[in-house]
C-alpha positions as CSV (number, residue, x, y, z in Angstrom):
1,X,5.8,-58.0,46.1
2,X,4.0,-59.0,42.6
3,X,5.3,-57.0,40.2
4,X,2.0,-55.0,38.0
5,X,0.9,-56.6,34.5
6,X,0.5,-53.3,33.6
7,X,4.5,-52.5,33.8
8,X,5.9,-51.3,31.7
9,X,3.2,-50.7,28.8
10,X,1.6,-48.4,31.3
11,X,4.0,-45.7,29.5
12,X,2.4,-46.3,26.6
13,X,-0.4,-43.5,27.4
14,X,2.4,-41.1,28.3
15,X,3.0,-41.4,24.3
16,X,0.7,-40.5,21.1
17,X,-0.5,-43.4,19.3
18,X,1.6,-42.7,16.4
19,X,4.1,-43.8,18.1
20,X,2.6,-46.7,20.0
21,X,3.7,-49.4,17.4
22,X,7.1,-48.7,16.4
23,X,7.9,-48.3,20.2
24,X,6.7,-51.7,20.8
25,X,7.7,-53.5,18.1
26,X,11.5,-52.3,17.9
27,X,14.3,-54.8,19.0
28,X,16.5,-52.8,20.2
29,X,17.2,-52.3,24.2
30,X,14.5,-53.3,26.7
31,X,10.5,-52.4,26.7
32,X,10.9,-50.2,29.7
33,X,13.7,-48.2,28.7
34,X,12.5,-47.8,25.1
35,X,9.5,-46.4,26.1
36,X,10.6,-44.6,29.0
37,X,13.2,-42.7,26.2
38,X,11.0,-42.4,24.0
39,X,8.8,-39.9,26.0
40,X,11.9,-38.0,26.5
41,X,12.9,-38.5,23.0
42,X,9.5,-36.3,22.0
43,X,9.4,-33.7,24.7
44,X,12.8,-32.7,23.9
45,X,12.4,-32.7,20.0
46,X,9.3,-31.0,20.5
47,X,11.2,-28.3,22.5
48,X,13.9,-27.7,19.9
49,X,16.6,-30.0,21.4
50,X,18.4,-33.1,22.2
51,X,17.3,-35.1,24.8
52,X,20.7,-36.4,27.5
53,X,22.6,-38.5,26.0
54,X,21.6,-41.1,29.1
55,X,18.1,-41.3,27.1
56,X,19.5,-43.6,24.7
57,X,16.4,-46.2,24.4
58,X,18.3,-49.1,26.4
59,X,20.9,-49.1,23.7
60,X,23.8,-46.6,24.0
61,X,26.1,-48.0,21.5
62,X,23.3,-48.2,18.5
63,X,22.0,-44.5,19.7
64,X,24.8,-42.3,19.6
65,X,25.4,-42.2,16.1
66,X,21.9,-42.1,15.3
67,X,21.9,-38.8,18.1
68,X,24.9,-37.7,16.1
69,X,23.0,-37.8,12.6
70,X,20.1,-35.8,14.0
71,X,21.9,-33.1,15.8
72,X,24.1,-32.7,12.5
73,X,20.9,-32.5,10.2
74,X,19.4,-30.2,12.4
75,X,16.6,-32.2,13.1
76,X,15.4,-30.7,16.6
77,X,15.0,-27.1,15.1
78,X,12.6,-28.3,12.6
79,X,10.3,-30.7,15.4
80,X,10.1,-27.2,17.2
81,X,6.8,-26.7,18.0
82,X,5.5,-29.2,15.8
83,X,4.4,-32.4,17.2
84,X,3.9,-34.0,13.9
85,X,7.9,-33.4,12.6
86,X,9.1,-34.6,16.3
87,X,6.8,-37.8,15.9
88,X,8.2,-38.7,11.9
89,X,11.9,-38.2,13.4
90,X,11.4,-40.7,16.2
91,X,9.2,-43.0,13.6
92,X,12.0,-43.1,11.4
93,X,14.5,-43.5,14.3
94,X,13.3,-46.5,15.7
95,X,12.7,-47.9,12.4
96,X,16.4,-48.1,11.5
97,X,17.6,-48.8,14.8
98,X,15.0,-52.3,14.7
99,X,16.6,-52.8,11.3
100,X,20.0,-53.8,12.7
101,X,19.6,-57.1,14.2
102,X,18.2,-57.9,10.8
103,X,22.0,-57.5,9.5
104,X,23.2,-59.6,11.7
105,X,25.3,-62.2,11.1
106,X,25.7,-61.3,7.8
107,X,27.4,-58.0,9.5
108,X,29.1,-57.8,13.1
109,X,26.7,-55.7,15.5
110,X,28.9,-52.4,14.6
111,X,28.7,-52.8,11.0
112,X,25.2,-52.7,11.0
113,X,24.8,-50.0,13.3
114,X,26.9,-47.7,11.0
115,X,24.9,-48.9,8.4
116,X,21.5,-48.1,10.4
117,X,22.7,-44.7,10.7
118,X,23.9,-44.0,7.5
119,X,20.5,-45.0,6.2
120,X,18.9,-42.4,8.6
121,X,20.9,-39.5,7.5
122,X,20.6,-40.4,3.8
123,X,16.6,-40.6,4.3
124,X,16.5,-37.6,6.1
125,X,18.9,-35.1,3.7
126,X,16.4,-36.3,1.1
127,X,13.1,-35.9,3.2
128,X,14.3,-32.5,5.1
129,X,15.6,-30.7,2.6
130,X,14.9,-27.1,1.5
131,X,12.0,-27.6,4.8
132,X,13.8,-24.6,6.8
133,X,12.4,-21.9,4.4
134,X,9.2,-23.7,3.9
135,X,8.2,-24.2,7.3
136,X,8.9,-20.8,8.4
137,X,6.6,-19.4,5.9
138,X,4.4,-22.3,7.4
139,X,5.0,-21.0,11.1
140,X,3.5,-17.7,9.5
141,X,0.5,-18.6,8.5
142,X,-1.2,-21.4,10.5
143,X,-0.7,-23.7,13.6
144,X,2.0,-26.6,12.6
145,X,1.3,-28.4,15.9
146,X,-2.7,-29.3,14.9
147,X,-0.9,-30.6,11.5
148,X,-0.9,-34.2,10.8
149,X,2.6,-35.7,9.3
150,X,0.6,-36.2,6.6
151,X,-1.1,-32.7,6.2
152,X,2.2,-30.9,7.0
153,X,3.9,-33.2,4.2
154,X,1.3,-33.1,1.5
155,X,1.2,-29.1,2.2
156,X,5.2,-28.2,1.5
157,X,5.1,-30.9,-0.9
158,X,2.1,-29.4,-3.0
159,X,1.8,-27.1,-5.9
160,X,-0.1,-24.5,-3.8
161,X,2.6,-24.1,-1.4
162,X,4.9,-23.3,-4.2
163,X,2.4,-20.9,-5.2
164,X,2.3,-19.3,-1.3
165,X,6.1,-19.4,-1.6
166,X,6.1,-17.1,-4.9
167,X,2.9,-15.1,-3.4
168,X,5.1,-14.8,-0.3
169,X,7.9,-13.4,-2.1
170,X,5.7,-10.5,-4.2
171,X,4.7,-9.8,-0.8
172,X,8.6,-8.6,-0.1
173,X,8.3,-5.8,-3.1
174,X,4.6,-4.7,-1.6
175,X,5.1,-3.6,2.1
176,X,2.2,-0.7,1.7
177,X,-0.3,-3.8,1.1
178,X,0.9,-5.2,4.5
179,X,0.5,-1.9,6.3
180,X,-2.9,-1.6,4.7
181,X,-4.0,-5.0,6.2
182,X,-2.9,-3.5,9.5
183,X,-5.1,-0.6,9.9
184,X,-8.1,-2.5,9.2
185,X,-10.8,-3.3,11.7
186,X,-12.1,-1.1,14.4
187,X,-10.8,-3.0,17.7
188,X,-7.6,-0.9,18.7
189,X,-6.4,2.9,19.1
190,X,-3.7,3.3,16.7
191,X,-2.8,7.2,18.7
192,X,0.0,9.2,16.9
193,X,-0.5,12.8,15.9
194,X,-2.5,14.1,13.9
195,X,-2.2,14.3,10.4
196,X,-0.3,17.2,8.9
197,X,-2.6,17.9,6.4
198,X,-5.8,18.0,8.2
199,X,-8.2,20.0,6.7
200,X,-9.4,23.7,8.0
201,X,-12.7,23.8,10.1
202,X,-15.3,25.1,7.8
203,X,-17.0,28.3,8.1
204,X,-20.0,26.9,9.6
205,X,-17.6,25.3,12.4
206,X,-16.3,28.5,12.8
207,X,-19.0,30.4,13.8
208,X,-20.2,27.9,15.7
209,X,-17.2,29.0,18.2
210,X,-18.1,32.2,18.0
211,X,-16.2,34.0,15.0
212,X,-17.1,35.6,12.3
213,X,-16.1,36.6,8.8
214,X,-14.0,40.2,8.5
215,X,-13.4,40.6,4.3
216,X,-10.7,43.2,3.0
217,X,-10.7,44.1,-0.7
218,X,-6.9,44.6,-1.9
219,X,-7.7,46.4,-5.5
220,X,-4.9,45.2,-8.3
221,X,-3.7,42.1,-6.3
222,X,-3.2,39.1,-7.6
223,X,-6.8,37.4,-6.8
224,X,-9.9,37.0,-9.1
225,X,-10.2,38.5,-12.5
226,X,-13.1,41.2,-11.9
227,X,-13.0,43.4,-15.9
228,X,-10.6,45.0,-17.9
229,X,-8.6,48.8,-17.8
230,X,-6.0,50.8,-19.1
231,X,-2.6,50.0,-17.4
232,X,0.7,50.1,-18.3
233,X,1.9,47.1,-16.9
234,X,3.4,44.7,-18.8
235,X,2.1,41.6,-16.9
236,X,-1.2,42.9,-17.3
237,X,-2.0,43.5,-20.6
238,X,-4.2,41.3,-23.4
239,X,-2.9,38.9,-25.6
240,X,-4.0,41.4,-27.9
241,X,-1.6,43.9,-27.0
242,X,1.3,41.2,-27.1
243,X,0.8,40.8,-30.7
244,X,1.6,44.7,-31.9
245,X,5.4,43.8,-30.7
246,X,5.9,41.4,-33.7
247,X,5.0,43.9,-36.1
248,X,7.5,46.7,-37.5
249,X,5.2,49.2,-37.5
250,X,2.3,48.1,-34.7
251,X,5.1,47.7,-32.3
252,X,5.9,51.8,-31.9
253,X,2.2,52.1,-31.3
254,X,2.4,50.0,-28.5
255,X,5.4,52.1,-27.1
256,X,3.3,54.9,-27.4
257,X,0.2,53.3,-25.2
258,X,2.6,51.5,-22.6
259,X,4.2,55.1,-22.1
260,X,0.9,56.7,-21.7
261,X,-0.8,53.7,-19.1
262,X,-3.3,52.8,-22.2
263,X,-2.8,49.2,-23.3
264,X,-5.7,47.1,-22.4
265,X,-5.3,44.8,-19.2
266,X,-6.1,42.5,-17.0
267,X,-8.2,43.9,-13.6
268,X,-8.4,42.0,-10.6
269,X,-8.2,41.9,-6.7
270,X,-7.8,39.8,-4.2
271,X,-9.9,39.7,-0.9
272,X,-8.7,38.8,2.2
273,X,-10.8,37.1,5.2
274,X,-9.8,37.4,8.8
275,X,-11.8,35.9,11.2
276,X,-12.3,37.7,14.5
277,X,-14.4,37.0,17.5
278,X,-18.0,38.0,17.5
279,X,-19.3,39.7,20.6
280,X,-22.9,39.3,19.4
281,X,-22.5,35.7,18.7
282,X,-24.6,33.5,21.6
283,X,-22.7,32.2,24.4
284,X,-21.4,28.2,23.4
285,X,-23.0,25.5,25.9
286,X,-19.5,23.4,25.9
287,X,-16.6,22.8,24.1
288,X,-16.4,20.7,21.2
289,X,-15.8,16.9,21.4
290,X,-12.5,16.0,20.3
291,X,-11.9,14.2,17.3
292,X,-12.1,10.6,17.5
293,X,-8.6,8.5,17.5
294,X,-8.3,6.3,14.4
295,X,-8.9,2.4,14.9
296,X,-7.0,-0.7,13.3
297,X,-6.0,-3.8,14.0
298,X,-9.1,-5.8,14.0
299,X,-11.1,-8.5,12.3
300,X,-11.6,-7.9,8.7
301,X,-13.3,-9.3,5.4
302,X,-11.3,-10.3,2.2
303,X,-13.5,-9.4,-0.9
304,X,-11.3,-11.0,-3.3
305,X,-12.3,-11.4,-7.3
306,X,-10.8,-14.2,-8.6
307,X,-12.6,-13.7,-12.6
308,X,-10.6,-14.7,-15.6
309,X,-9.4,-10.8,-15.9
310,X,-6.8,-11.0,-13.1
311,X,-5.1,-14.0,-14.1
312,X,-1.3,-13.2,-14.8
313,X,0.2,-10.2,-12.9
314,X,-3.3,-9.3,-10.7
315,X,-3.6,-13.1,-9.9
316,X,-0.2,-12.4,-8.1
317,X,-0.7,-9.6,-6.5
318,X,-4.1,-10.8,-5.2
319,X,-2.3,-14.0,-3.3
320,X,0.3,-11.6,-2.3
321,X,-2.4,-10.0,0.0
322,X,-4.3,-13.3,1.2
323,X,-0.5,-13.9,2.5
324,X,0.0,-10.6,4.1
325,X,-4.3,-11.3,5.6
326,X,-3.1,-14.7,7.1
327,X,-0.2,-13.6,8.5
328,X,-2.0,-10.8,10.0
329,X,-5.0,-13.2,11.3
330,X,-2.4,-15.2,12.9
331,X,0.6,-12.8,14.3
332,X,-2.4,-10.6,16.0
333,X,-5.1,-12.9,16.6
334,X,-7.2,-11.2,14.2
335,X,-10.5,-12.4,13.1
336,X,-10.1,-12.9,9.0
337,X,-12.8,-14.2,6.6
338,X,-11.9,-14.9,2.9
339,X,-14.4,-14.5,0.1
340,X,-13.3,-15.2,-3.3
341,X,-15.9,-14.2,-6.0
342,X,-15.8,-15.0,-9.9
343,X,-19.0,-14.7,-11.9
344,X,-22.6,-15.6,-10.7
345,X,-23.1,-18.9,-8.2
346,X,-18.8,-18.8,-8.1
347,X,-18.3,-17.5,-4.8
348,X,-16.3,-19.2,-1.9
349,X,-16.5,-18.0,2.0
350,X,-14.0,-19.5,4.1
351,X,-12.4,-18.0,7.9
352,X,-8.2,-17.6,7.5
353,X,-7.6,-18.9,11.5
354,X,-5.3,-21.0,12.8
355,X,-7.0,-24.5,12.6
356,X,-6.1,-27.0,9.6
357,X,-9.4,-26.0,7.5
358,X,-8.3,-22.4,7.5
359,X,-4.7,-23.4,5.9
360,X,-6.5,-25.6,3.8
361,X,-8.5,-22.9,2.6
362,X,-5.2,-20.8,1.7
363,X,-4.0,-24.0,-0.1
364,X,-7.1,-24.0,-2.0
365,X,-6.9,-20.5,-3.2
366,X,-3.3,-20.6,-4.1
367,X,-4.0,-23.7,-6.2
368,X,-7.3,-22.1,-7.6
369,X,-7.1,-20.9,-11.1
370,X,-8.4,-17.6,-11.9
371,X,-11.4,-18.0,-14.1
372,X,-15.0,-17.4,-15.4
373,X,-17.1,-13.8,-14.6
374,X,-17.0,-10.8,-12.1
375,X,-20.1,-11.0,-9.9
376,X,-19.4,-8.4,-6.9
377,X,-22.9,-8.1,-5.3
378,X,-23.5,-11.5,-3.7
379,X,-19.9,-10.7,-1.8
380,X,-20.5,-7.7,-0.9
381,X,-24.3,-8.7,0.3
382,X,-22.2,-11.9,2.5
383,X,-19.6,-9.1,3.8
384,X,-22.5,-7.1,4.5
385,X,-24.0,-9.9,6.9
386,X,-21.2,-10.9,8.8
387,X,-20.7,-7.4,9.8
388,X,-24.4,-7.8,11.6
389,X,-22.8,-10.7,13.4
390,X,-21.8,-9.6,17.1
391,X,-17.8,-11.1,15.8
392,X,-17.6,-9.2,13.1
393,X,-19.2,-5.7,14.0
394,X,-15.6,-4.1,14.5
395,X,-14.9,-5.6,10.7
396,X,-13.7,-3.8,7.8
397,X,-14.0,-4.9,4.3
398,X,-11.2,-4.9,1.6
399,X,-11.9,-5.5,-1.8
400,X,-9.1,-6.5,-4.6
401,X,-9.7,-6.7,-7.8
402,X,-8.9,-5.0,-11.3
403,X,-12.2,-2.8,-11.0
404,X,-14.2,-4.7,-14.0
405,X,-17.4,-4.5,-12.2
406,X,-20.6,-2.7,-11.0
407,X,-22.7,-2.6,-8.1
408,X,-26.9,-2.3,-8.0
409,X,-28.2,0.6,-5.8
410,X,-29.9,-1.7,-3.5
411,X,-25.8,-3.4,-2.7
412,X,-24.7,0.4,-2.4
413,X,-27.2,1.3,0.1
414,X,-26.6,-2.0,2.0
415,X,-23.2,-0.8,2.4
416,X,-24.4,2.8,3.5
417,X,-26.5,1.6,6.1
418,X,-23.7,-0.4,7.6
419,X,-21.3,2.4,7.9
420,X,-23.6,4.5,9.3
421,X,-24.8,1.8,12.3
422,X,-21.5,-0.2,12.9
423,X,-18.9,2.4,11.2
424,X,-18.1,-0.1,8.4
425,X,-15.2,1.1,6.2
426,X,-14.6,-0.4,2.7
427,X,-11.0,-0.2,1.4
428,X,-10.4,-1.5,-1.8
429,X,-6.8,-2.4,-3.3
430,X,-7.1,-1.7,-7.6
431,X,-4.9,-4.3,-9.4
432,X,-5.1,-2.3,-13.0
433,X,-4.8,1.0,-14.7
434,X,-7.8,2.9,-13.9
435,X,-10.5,3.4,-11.7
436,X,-14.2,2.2,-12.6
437,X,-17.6,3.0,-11.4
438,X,-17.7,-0.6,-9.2
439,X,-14.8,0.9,-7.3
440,X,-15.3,4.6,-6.9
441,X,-19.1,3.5,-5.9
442,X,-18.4,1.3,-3.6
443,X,-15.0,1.9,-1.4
444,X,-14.0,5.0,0.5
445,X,-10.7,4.2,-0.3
446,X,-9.2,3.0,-3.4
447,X,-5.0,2.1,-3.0
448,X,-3.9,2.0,-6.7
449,X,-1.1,-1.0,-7.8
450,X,0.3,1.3,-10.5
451,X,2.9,-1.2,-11.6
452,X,1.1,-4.3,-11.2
453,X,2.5,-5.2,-14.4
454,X,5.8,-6.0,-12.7
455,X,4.9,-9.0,-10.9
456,X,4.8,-11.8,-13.1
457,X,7.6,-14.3,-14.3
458,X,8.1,-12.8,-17.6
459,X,10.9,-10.8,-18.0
460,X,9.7,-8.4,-20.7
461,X,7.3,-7.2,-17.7
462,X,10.4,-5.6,-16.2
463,X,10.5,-2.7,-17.9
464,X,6.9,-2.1,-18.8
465,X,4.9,0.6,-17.9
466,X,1.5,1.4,-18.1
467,X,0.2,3.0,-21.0
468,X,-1.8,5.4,-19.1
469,X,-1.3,8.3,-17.4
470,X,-3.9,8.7,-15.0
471,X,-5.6,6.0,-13.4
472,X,-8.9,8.8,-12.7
473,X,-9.2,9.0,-16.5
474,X,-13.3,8.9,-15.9
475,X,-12.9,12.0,-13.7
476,X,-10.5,13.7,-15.6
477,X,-12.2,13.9,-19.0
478,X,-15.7,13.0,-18.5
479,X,-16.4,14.5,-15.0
480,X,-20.5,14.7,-15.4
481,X,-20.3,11.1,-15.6
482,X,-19.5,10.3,-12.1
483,X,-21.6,9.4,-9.6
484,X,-22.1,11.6,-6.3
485,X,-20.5,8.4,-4.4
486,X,-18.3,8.2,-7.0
487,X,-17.1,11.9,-7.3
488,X,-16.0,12.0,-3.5
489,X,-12.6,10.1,-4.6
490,X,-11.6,13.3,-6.8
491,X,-11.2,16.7,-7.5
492,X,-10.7,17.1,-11.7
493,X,-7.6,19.7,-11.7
């Protein structure tokens, strides 16, 4: 029988074309076991292990040390799910394996294969190292398999990923920004009880169920100051009584009046309300719905500001959440859009997902210097359109920044109108030490970074503190000037 023209290079489409030409082209062994092997070779680095040793590319004797070097190296955990890695090891494999019959004579045959596998190991403690760490926060936050050797090398090798390895570790010290990420979106019951400090029904939602107020008048309780009368109790009286004590002579007139119940006091009483059912109160047509279960854990939009005022310690924290958002977009297969916004015309709109342009798009940011203006209501007016978007209806919005801005009336009522159709929530993550207007108009939630001063490289940071005591400074000594949005977030002890 003829034997097939196509044998054996028929394997060849069993193999990516990476590998097409250093399969081919190496001298060790025969065609059809080298490409045979090779196949294995990949599927088994691929999976996280070695292939059996009887996969040795025709050429036992030159692949066992080689088999050795990579088992040793702990080259199959890092080609684990990641074609790319699997595809470089084999690359260089059958590169050094086709350089020993280029040492030959000048070497015997075993010489040179101790030589050809020396070279391997030195190449790859010098290409490999330090990659455990790296690719795990890799595995994190994108798909390594759809990664080039190329992309995945120029990635871990890059300033950026240094920068996603220090945002990375931030994230460690800021677990509430993590658990923030995971209760937004609108696409899963999050149950539990109910919270403990739920507020009382009101007294309209009270009567509605048929009650109704019943007030009791305790006269000389503790309660609301109502005038003044004579007493003779001590906790009761004037200032102006106090005083007569210090005096030698005052003070046996104010003897005389506490003996007789005539020092001036304090009258007050306290009133009591029971609430009782009310048999002339109309018969209720059902029950009342019960309260809605909270929602988290879906697709979300990253507001984040990126002006020249959060460079340093907010810069940080700000990469710190895009982390903690791609890690969530990926672990949960959550729907994520980034939009980092500086001053006007500065504004960038990219999707976190799994593919290569959503990593790049993390790269980008992490190697983005924080620069130029604050111009919040072109973002805000974007995150306000995707949530129209059929994908993005369940969408929350989170905004991070250091407050330094403002929104228009026309942005604030965009936003309104979205809660109110699609139950839009804005959450908003302050990197600074006080609330602003921007903020308190904008987000029904604001999650303060008190010491945001912490996380930055310099070591006088450490121990610093902020220099104020309140961050609701606006609502503590100039209440009048907040907003009615804006007033919501506080009650001014």
């Amino acid at each position: 029988m003829r034997r097939s023209p196509d044998l054996p290079w028929n394997r060849l489409a069993e193999l990516p074309r990476e590998l097409w030409l250093p399969a081919l082209v190496s001298s060790i062994g025969h065609a059809e076991a080298r490409l045979r092997d090779t196949r294995r070779w990949q599927q088994a680095l691929e999976a996280g292990t070695l292939p059996p040793p009887e996969a040795d590319l025709g050429d036992a004797a030159a692949l066992a040390p080689m088999r050795e070097a990579a088992a040793e190296l702990g080259l199959p955990g890092l080609s684990r799910g990641r074609p790319a890695m699997a595809q470089q090891v084999l690359r260089t494999l059958l590169w050094h394996l086709d350089r020993i019959v280029d040492q030959q004579p000048r070497l015997t045959r075993a010489e040179a294969i101790t030589g050809a596998a020396a070279g391997f190991r030195a190449e790859w403690q010098l290409e490999g190292s330090g990659w455990d760490e790296r690719l795990v926060l890799l595995d994190s936050l994108g798909d390594p398999s759809r990664l080039s050797w190329d992309e995945l090398r120029g990635h871990l090798r890059s300033r950026a990923w240094r920068e996603a390895q220090q945002a990375a570790a931030w994230l460690e010290r800021l677990p509430q920004l993590a658990a923030l990420i995971s209760r937004l979106g609108r696409a899963e019951r999050q149950g539990g009880p109910p919270p403990q400090d739920a507020p009382e029904p009101q007294a309209e939602a009270r009567a509605a169920h048929g009650l109704r107020a019943v007030e009791t008048r305790l006269p000389d309780a503790p309660g609301e100051l109502t005038g003044l009368q004579l007493t003779g109790r001590i906790d009761r009286m004037l200032a102006s009584e106090a005083v007569m004590l210090r005096h030698p002579l005052l003070r046996r007139l104010w003897r005389a009046r506490q003996a007789e119940c005539r020092l001036l006091g304090w009258q007050s009483e306290a009133v009591l309300t029971d609430w009782r059912p009310d048999p002339a109160a109309p018969p209720r047509a059902a029950l009342s719905p019960p309260d809605p279960e909270p929602l988290g854990r879906g697709p979300f939009i990253l507001c984040l500001d990126t002006s020249g005022s959060m460079r340093g310690a907010p810069e940080n924290i700000a990469r710190a959440v895009v982390i903690a958002a791609m890690r969530a977009a990926h672990a949960e297969r959550r729907g994520c859009v980034l939009i980092a916004f500086g001053g006007p015309g500065e504004v960038i709109e990219r999707e976190l997902d799994l593919s290569p342009a959503g990593l790049q798009a993390l790269m980008d940011l992490m190697g983005q210097t924080f620069d130029g203006g604050t111009d919040v209501q072109t973002p805000i007016e974007r995150a306000v359109e995707r949530v129209h978007q059929a994908r993005w209806r369940q969408a929350d919005l989170l905004i991070v920044s250091d407050g330094e801005f403002g929104c228009m009336p026309a942005t604030l009522a965009r936003l309104d109108q979205a809660r109110e159709r699609f139950g839009l929530r804005v959450q908003g993550v302050l990197v600074g030490d006080r609330e602003t207007m921007g903020l308190l108009d904008a987000c029904d939630d604001i999650h303060g970074v008190r010491d945001w001063r912490r996380y930055t490289d310099d070591p006088r940071a450490v121990t610093e503190v902020s220099p104020v005591h309140s961050r609701s400074l606006t609502a503590l000594y100039f209440p009048n000037a907040l907003s009615g949005r804006a007033a919501r977030h506080h009650k001014v002890p």
